[in-house]
N, C-alpha and C positions, 0 to 999 in steps of 0.2 A: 504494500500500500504506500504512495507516492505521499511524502509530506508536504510536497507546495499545495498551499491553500490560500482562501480569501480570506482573510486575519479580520475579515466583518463578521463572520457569522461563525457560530461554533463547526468544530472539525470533528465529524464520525468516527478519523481514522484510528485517534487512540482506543475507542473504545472496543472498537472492534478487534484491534488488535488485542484487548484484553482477553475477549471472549473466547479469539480461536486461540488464545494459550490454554485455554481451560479443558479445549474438545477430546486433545488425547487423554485426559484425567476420567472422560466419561467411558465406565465401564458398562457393559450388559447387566453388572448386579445393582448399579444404580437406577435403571430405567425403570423399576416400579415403586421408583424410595417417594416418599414425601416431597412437596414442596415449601416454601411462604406462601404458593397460590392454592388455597384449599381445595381447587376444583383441580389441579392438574399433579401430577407425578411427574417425574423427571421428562418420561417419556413424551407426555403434553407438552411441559415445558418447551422441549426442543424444537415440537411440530410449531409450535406457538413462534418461537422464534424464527424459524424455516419461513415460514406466513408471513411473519411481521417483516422481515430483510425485502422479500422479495415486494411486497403492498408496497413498501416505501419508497426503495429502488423504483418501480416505478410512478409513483405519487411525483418523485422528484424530476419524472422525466416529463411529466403530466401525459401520461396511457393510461389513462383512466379503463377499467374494464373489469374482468372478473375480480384479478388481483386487490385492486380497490376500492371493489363495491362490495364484497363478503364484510357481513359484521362478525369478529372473532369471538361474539357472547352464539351466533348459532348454533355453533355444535362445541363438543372437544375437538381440535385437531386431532391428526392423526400422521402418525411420525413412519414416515415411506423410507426405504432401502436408501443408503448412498446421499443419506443426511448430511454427514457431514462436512461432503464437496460442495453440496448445492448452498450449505449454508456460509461457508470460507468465499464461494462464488459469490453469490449472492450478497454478502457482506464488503465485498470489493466493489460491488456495479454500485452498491447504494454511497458509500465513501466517493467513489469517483461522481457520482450523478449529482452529490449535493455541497460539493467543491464547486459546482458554477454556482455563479450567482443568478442565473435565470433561475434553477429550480427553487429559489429563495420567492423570486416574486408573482406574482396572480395568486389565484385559487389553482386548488389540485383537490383532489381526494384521499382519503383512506381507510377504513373500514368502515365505508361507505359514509360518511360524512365529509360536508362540503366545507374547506375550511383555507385560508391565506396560505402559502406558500411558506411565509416564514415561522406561522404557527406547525404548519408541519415536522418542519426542518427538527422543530424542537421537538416535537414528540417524540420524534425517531430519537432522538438522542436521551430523552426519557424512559424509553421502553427498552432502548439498549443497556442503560445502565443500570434501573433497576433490575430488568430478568435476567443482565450477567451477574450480580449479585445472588439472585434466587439459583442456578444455578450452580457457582462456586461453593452458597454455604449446601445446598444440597448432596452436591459432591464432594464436602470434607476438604475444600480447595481455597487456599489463598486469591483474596481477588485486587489485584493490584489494578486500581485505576488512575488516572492522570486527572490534577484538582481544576482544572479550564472545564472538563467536562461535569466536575462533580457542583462545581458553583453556578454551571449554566443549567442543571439540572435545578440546582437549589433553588435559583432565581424562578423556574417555571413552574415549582411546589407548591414556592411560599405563600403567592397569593391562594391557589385551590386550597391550602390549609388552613388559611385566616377566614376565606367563607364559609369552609366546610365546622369552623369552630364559634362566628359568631351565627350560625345558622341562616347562611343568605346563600348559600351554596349547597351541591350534594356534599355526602360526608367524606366526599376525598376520591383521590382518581383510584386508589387501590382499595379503599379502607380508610377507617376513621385515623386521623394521623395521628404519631404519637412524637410529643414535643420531648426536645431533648436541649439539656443546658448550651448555651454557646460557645463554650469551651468545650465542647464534646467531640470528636472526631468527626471530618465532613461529612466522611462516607455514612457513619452513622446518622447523622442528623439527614442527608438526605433520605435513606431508606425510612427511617423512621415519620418522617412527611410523605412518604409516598403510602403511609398506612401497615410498616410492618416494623415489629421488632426488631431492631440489630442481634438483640441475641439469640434468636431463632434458632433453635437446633433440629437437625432430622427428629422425629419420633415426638415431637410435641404437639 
């Protein structure tokens, strides 16, 4: 994954590169472990991200069609043969598609919602960071991410957790948020605004 980017808008590529350090960590004995996401097992997890890489990927090229009109609450995903390549692929096409600054501006879609280009950008970068998190702690795995991505994360929380806590909003993009001191670790404080414990262990 090429590091020249547009230093305007956050950059996919670290996180991505988080995530496929994780991929060889996932074993066969992990795919029916628990996750943070009550509805999914590792195995979901992955289909979920498999979906999400490729929706956004082209959200950002704006090809609006199957890809980006499925809503991901329809069904569980379901995690197909040869995940791994399509998702490493897949995680490059969306890095490179949202390094231009076109795929920042108009409307695009994504799990079938009509929404700004640059509200997109950020999403993608929200659902990469927190499911590579669900993920690593699922897999018993160090999750090393880069703090550009984790405070552009923070910034895109903070409001949906100040609605979701004076009650003028739903109660959070993931779950009801759980606030954490500001002296607390970034990674923590953002997970913890996306609605889930930091301390999450498998089996809980």
């Amino acid at each position: 994954m090429d590091t020249d980017t547009d230093t305007r808008f956050p950059d996919h590529g670290p996180v991505c590169r988080s995530i496929a350090g994780l991929l060889d960590g996932v074993e066969e004995k992990h795919l029916a472990s628990p996750t943070p996401c009550p509805e999914y097992t590792v195995r979901e997890l992955l289909a979920h991200l498999v979906g999400l890489t490729l929706a956004f990927r082209d959200a950002g090229k704006k090809e609006l069609g199957v890809t980006t009109d499925s809503s991901p609450s329809e069904a569980l995903p379901q995690l197909e043969d040869g995940w791994r390549s399509a998702l490493l692929t897949q995680m490059d096409g969306l890095v490179e598609v949202w390094r231009s600054p076109d795929a920042w501006q108009g409307f695009t879609r994504a799990g079938g919602v009509d929404l700004p280009g640059e509200v997109a950008g950020i999403v993608a970068l929200n659902e990469l960071v927190v499911h590579g998190w669900d993920l690593a702690r699922s897999t018993g795995q160090a999750y090393e991410i880069d703090r550009a991505s984790l405070e552009a994360t923070l910034s895109f929380l903070e409001p949906a957790a100040a609605s979701a806590e004076t009650g003028d909003g739903p109660e959070g993009l993931f779950g009801p948020p759980v606030r954490l001191p500001d002296d607390a670790p970034l990674l923590d404080r953002v997970i913890g605004l996306s609605g889930r414990r930091p301390d999450w262990q498998p089996g809980e």
